[in-house]
C-alpha positions as CSV (number, residue, x, y, z in Angstrom):
1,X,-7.4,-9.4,-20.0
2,X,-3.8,-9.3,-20.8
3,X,-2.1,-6.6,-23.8
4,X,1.1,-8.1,-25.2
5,X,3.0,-5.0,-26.7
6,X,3.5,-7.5,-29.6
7,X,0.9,-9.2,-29.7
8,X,-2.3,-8.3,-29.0
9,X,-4.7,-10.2,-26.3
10,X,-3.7,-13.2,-24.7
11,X,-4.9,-14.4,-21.6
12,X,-2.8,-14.4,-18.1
13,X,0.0,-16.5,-18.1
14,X,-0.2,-19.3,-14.7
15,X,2.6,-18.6,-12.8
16,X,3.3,-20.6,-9.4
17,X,3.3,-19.3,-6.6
18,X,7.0,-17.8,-5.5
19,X,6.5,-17.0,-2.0
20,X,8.6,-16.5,0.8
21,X,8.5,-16.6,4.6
22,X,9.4,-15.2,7.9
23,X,7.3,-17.7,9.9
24,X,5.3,-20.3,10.5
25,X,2.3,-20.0,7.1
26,X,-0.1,-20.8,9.2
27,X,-0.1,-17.6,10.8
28,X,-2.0,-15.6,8.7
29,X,-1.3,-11.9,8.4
30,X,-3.7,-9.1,7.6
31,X,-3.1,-5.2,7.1
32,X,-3.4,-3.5,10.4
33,X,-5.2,-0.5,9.0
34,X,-7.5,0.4,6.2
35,X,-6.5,2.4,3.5
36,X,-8.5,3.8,0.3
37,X,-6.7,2.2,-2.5
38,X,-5.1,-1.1,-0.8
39,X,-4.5,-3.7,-2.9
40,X,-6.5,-6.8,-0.9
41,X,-8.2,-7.5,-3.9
42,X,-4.7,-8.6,-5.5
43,X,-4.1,-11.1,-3.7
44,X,-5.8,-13.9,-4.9
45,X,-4.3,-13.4,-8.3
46,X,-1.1,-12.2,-7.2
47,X,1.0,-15.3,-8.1
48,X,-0.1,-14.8,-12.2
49,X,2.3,-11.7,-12.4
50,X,4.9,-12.4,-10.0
51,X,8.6,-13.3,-11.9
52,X,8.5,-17.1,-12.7
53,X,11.9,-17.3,-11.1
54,X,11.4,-16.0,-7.8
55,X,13.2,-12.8,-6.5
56,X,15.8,-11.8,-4.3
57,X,14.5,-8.6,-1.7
58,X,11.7,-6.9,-2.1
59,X,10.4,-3.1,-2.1
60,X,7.9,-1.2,-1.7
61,X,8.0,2.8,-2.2
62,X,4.5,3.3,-1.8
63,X,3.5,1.1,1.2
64,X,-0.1,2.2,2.5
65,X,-1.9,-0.5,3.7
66,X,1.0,-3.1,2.9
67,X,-1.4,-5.8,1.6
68,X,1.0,-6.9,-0.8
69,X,3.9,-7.4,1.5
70,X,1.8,-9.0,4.0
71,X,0.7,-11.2,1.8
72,X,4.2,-12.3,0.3
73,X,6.5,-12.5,3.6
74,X,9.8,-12.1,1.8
75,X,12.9,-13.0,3.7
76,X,14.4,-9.0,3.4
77,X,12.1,-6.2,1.8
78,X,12.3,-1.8,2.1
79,X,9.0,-0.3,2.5
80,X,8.9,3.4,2.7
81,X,6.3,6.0,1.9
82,X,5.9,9.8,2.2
83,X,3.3,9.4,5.1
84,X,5.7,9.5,8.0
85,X,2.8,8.3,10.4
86,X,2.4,6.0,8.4
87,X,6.1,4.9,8.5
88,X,6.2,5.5,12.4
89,X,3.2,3.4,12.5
90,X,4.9,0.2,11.2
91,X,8.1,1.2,13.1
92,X,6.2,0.7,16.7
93,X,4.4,-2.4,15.1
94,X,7.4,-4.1,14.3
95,X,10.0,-2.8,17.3
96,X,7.4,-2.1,20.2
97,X,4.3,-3.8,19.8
98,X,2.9,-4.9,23.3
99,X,3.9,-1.5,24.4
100,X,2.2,-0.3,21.6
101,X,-1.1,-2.7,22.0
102,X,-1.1,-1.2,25.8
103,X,-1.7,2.6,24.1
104,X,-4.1,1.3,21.6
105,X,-6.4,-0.3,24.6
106,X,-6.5,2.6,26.7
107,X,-7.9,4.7,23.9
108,X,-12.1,4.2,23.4
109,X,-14.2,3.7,20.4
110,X,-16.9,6.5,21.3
111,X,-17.4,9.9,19.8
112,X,-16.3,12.1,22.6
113,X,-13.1,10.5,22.7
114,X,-12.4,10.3,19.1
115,X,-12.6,13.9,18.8
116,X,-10.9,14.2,22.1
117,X,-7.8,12.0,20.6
118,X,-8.2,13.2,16.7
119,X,-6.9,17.0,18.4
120,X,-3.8,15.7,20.3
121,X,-0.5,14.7,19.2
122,X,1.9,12.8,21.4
123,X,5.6,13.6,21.4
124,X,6.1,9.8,22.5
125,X,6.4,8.0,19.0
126,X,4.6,4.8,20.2
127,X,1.8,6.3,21.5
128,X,1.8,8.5,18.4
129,X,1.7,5.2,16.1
130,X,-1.1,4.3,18.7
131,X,-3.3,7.4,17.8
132,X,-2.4,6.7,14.1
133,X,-4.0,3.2,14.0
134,X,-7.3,4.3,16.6
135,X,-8.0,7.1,14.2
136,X,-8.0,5.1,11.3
137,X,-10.2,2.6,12.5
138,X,-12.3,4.6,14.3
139,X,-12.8,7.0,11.6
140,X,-15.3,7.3,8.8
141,X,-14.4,4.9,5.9
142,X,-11.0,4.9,7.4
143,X,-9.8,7.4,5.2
144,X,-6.2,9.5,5.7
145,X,-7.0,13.1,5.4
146,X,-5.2,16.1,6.4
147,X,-6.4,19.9,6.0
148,X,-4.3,22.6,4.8
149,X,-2.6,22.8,8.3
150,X,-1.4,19.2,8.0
151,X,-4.3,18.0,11.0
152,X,-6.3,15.1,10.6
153,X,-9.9,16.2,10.1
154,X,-11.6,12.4,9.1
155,X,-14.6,12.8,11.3
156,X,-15.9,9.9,13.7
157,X,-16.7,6.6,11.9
158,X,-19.7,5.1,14.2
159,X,-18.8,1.6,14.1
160,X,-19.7,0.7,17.0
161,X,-18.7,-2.6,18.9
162,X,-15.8,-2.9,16.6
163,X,-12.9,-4.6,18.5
164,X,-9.5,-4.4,17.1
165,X,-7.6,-7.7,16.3
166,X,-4.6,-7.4,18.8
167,X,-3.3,-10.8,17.8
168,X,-2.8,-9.7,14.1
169,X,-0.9,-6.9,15.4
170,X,1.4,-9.0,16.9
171,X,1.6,-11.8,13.8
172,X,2.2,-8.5,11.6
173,X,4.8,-7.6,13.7
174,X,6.7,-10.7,13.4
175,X,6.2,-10.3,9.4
176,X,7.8,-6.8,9.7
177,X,11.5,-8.2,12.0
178,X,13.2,-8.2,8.7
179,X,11.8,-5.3,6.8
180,X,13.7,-1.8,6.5
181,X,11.6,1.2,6.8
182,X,11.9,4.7,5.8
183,X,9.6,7.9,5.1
184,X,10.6,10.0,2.2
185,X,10.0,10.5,-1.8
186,X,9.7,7.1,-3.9
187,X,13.1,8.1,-6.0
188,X,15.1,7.3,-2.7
189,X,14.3,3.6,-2.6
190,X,16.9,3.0,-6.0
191,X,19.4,2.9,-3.5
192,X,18.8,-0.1,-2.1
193,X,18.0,-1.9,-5.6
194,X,19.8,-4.7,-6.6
195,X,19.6,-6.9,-9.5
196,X,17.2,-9.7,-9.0
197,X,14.9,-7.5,-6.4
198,X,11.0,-7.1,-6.8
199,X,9.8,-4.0,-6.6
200,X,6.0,-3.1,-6.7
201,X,5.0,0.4,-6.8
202,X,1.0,1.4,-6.4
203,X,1.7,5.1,-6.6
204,X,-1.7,7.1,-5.5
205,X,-3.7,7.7,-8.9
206,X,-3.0,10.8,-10.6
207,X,-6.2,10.6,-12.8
208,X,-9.2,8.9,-12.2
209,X,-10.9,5.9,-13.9
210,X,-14.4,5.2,-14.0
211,X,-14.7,8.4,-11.6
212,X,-13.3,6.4,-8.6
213,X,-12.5,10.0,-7.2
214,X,-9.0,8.5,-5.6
215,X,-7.3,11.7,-5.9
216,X,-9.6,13.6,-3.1
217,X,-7.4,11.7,-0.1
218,X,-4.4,13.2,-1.3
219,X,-3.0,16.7,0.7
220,X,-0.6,16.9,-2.6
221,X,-2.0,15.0,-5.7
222,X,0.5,13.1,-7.4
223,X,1.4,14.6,-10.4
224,X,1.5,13.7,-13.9
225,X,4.9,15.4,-14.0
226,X,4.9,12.7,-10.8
227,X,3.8,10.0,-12.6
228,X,6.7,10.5,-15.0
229,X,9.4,10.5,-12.7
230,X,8.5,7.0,-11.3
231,X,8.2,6.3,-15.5
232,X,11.9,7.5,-15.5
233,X,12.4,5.3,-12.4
234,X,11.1,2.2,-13.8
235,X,13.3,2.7,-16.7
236,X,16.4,2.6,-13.8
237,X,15.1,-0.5,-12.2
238,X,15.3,-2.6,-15.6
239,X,19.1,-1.2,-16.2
240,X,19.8,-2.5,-12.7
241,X,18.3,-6.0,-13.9
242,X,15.4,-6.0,-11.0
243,X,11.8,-6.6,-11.6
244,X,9.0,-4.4,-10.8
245,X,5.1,-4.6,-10.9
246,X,3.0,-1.7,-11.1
247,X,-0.5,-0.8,-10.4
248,X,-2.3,2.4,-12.0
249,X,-5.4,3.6,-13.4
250,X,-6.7,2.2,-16.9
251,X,-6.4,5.7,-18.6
252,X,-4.6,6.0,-21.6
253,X,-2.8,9.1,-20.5
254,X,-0.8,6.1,-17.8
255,X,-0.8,4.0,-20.7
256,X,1.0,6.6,-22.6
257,X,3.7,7.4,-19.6
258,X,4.8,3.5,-18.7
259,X,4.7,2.6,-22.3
260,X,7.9,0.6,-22.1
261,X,7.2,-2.2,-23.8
262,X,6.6,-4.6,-21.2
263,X,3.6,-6.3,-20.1
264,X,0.2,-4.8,-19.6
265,X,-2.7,-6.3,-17.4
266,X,-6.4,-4.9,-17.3
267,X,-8.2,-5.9,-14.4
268,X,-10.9,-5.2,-12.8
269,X,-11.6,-4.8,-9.2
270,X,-13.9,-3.6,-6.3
271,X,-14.1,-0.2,-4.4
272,X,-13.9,-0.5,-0.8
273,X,-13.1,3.5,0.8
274,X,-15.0,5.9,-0.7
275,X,-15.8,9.2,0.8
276,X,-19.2,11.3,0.6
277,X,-19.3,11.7,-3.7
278,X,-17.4,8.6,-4.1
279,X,-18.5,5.8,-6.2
280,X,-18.2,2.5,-5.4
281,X,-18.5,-0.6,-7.7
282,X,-16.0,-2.2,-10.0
283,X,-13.7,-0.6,-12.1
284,X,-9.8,-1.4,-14.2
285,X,-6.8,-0.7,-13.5
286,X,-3.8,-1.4,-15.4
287,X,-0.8,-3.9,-14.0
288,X,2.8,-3.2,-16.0
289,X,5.6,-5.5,-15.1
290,X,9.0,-7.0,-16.8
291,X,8.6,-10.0,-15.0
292,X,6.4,-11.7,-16.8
């Protein structure tokens, strides 16, 4: 379903495809971890709310499981995110990764060792990254979460016989040569803003739709006072002429905060990560964006 501020429902524009890549297409790229609230289930319909004109570079505040990225390839992009793990994580991927694959294979998928691993952290930054990615896969549901100490306390995950995809590491890592990475608060990312840029922002979900109970993988919920900050932000990225495309709940509180009079999607989609009172099934979620 699509809202035009003007005028009313209309259905979803087709858009072509304005991709752009580092390598050869055939070489298929997937996210290297799982992460509760990725955005794999965009991807197929990605190309209806991209800017019909292509886009210069691209950024991405709120990185996670960088479906999205991985997916489009641009030439130059700037991920960052607040999860500096999560940023080393990409930084050994991209700069180090058979050293990295070489720390990943001496660590085992059993219990014993899991909880062996989940207690240490390494001061060597690859191996570090290397613990990053075996605990998420190895964990339950794959889901980041800290205690009040800051320490990963996910328990074991049981999947047993699951072998991870060292050749995807690598094809991701040749998608990451060009990309810019930092750790830090989403604000920071107007610096490198230009006009013609894509940004697309998938902040974590302040208030939650259909009870899809996002919120509990947070160590600091983001905010309504958050959520209008980034509103603020947006409002910066269209003075600097650049595009953006934003996911959030479908809650009219959000609706309220990004009204600014651009485009409005409501899709629907699938839960994949839930943890223990989690529900999972399909539920909406709004897409804003000026560039279509």
């Amino acid at each position: 379903m699509y809202i035009d501020n003007n005028n009313g429902l209309l259905s979803a524009p087709e858009i072509p495809a304005m991709q752009q890549s580092l390598f050869d297409e055939l070489k298929t790229c997937y996210p290297i971890l799982r992460w509760a609230g990725g955005k794999r289930w965009l991807k197929p319909n990605l190309d209806k709310y991209l800017p019909k004109n292509g886009f210069n570079n691209y950024h991405e505040p709120f990185v996670g499981g960088a479906a999205i990225l991985l997916h489009l390839r641009p030439q130059k992009a700037y991920i960052s995110d607040l999860n500096s793990g999560l940023i080393n994580a990409y930084k050994a991927v991209r700069d180090h990764p058979h050293e990295l694959i070489s720390f990943l294979k001496e660590f085992k998928n059993i219990e014993e060792e899991y909880y062996k691993i989940r207690k240490i952290e390494f001061d060597d930054e690859i191996q570090e990254a290397a613990r990053f990615i075996y605990l998420n896969y190895a964990s339950f549901n794959g889901i980041f979460r800290v205690n009040l100490k800051g320490e990963y306390n996910v328990p074991y995950g049981k999947r047993i016989g699951f072998i991870y995809n060292y050749e995807n590491l690598l094809n991701v890592s040749n998608a990451l040569k060009n990309v810019h990475m930092s750790s830090g608060d989403f604000v920071n990312s107007l610096i490198n803003i230009k006009q013609g840029d894509l940004i697309f922002l998938d902040p974590p979900y302040t208030v939650t739709h259909n009870n899809n109970g996002f919120i509990q993988y947070n160590k600091k919920i983001f905010s309504i006072e958050e959520q209008v900050k980034l509103s603020n932000m947006i409002t910066k990225i269209k003075e600097i002429g650049a595009i953006y495309i934003m996911t959030n709940a479908a809650h009219p509180k959000i609706k309220e905060i990004f009204n600014h009079g651009d485009s409005i999607f409501e899709v629907s989609r699938g839960s994949s990560i839930g943890g223990k009172n989690a529900k999972r099934g399909q539920f909406s979620e709004y897409i804003f964006t000026n560039g279509v």
